[in-house]
C-alpha positions in Angstrom: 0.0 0.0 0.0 1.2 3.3 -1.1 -0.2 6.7 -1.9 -1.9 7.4 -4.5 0.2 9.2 -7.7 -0.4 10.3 -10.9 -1.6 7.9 -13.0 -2.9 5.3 -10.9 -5.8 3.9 -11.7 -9.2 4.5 -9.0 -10.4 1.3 -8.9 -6.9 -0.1 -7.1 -7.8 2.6 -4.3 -7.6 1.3 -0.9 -10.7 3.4 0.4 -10.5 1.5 3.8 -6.9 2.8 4.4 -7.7 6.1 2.8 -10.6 6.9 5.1 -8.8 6.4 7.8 -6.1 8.4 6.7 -8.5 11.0 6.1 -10.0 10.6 9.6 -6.7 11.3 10.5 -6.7 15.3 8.7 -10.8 16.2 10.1 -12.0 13.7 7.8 -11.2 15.2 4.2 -9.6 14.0 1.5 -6.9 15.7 1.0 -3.4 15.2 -0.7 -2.0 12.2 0.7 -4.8 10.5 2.3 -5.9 8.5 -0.8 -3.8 5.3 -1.1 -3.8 2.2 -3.1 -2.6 -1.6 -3.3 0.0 -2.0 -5.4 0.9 -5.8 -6.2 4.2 -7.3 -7.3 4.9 -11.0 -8.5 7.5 -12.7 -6.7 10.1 -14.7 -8.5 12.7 -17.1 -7.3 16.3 -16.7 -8.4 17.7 -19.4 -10.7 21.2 -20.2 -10.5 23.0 -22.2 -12.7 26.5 -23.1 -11.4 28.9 -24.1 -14.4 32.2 -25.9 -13.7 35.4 -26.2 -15.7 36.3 -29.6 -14.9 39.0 -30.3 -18.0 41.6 -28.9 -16.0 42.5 -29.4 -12.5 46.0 -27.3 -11.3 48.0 -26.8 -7.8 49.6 -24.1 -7.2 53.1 -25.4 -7.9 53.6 -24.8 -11.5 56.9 -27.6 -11.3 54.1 -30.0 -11.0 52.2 -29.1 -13.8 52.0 -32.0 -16.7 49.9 -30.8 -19.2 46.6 -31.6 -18.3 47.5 -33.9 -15.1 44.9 -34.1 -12.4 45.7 -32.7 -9.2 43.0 -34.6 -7.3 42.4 -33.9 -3.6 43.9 -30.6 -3.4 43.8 -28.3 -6.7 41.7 -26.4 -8.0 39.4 -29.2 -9.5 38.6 -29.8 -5.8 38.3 -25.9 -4.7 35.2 -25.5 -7.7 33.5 -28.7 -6.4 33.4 -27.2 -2.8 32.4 -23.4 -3.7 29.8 -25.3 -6.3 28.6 -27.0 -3.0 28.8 -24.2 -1.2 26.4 -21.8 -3.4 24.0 -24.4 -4.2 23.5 -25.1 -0.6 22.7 -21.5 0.0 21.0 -20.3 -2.6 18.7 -23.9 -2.4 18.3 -22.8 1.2 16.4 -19.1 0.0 14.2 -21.4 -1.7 15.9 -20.3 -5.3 16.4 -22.8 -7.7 19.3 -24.5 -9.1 21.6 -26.3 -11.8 24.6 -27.6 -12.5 26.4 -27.6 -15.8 29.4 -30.0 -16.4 31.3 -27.6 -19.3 34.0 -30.6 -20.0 31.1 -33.3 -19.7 27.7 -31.3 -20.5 25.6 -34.9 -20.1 26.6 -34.9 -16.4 24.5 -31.8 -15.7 21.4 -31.5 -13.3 18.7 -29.3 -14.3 17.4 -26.2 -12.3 15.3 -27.2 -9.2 14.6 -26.3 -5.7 14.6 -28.1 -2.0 16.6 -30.5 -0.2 16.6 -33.5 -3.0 18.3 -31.3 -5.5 21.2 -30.4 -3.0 21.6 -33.7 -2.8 21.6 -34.4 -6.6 24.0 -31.7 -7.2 26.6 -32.8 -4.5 26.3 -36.1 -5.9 27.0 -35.6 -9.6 29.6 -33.4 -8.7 31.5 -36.4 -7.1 30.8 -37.9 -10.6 32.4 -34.7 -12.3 35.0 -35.2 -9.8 36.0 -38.5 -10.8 35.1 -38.4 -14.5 36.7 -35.6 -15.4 39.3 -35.3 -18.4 40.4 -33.0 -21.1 38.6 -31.5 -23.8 39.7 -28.8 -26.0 36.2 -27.0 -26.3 33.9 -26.8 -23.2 30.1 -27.2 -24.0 27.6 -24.5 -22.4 23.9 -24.8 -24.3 21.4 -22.3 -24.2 18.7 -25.0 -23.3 20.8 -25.6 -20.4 20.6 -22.0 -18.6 17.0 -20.6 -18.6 16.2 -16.5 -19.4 17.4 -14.7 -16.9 19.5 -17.1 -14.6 22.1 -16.0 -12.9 25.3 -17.8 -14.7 28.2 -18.8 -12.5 31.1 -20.2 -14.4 33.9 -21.5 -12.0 36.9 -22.0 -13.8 41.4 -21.4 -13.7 41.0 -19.4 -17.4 44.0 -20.7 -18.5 42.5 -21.0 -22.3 40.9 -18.4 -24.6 37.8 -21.2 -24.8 36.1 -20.9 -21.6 36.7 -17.5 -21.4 34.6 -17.0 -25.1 32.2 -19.6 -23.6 31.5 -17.2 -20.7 31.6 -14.0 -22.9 28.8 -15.9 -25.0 26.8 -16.8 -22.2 26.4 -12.8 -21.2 25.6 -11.8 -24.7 22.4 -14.1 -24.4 21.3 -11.7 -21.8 22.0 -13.5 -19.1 24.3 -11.9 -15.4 27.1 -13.7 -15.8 30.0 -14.0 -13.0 33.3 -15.6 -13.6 34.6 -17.3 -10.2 38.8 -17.5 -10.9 39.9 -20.9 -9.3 43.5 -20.8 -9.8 45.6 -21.2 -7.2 46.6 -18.2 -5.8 49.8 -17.5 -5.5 51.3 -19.4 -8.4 55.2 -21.1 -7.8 57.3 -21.3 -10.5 59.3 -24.4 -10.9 62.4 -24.7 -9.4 64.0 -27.1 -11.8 64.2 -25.1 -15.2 66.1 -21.6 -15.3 62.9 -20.4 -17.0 60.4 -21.0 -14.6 60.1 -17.3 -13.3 59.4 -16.6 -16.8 57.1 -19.1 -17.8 54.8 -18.0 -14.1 54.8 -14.4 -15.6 53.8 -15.1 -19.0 51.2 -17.6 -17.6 49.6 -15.1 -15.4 50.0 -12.5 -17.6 47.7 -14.3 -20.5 45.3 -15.2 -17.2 45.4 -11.2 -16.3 43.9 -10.6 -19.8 41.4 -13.0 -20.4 39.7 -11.6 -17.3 39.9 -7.9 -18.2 38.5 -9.3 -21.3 35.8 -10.5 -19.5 35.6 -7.3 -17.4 35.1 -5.8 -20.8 32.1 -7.7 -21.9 29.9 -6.9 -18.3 30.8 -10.0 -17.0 32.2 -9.8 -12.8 35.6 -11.6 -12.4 36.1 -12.6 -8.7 38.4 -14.8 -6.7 37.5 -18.0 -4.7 38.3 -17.2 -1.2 35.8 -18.7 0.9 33.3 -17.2 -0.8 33.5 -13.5 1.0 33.8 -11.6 -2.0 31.5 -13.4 -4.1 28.2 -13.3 -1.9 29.2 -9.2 -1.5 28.9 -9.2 -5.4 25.7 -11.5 -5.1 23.8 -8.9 -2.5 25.1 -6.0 -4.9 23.3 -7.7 -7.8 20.1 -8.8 -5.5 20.3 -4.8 -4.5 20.2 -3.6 -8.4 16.8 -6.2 -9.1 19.3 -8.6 -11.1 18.0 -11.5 -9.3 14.6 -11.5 -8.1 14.1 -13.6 -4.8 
């Protein structure tokens, strides 16, 4: 209930409130004693949490083997937990939400809400866990992220395809952020005179595939228990880019 402006229509007039707002003045209406209801649809957020699971890195770059797993500890294992972590609390709102495998796209779980989907995302996230491998060109589907969602792709950017993946996914419209899982800070390796050099040319093609992301609207944060990235969340709930 609000007062009444310009342009409302009299037949959403609240004359039960506005009488007794006019009581309030000697019993005239008056500026500001008519009111009317004013209705809003309410929404639930949908969330759809994309991992890059094709590559999984420590934070010792002598370790580094191409694609080699890092199981347990790298940065594989840091996206499954913040994956958890944001489906658990945005499921506990009442919002909905997905998951989208971007190295295995048939592993995803589409958008729902309540406890059972929590459960079938932290399960098939043990199965991205285990199944995951290389693949040159990570899959995100417009059938797989409904108008509006809120996009989270969780991912080291260490190749120009996920970060055109994500740049594609905010052109269709959608808020997209960009959680940065690599390991933070990098080591170079301590076998090879050039490994100084190789840790600043890696981070250096890293620093501009996320201004490049920057560039195209999309919000570039860094996995640290989450902190910074539910400050961006409340920021965009603030600005009406995620109703809830």
């Amino acid at each position: 209930i609000r007062p009444f402006q310009a342009g409302d229509r009299l037949r959403r007039v609240d004359w039960r409130v506005s009488l007794r707002a006019a009581a309030a003045v000697g019993g005239r209406l008056v500026p500001g004693t008519l009111h009317v209801r004013e209705r809003h649809a309410e929404t639930d957020a949908e969330l759809v949490l994309a991992l890059d699971t094709r590559t999984d890195v420590g934070a010792d770059l002598g370790e580094w083997s191409g694609h080699v797993r890092d199981r347990g500890r790298g940065s594989l294992d840091t996206g499954v937990r913040a994956a958890t972590a944001l489906a658990a609390s945005y499921l506990r709102q009442g919002d909905r939400v997905g998951l989208v495998d971007l190295g295995s796209p048939r592993l995803g779980v589409r958008p729902g809400a309540g406890r059972r989907q929590l459960e079938r995302i932290r399960h098939q996230l043990v199965t991205c866990g285990r199944t995951a491998a290389w693949t040159g060109r990570p899959v995100l589907r417009p059938a797989q992220v409904p108008p509006g969602a809120l996009v989270i792709v969780l991912s080291v950017f260490l190749d120009d395809a996920v970060a055109d993946l994500t740049v594609h996914a905010a052109r269709r419209g959608n808020p997209v952020i960009a959680v940065d899982l690599l390991p933070h800070p990098l080591l170079a390796a301590r076998d090879t005179p050039w490994g100084e050099a190789v840790r600043r040319i890696l981070l250096a093609e890293h620093d501009v595939r996320c201004a490049g992301l920057r560039a195209h609207g999309v919000a570039v944060v860094r996995w640290e228990g989450g902190s910074p990235l539910a400050a961006m969340l409340r920021q965009l709930r603030r600005r009406g880019a995620l109703a809830g």
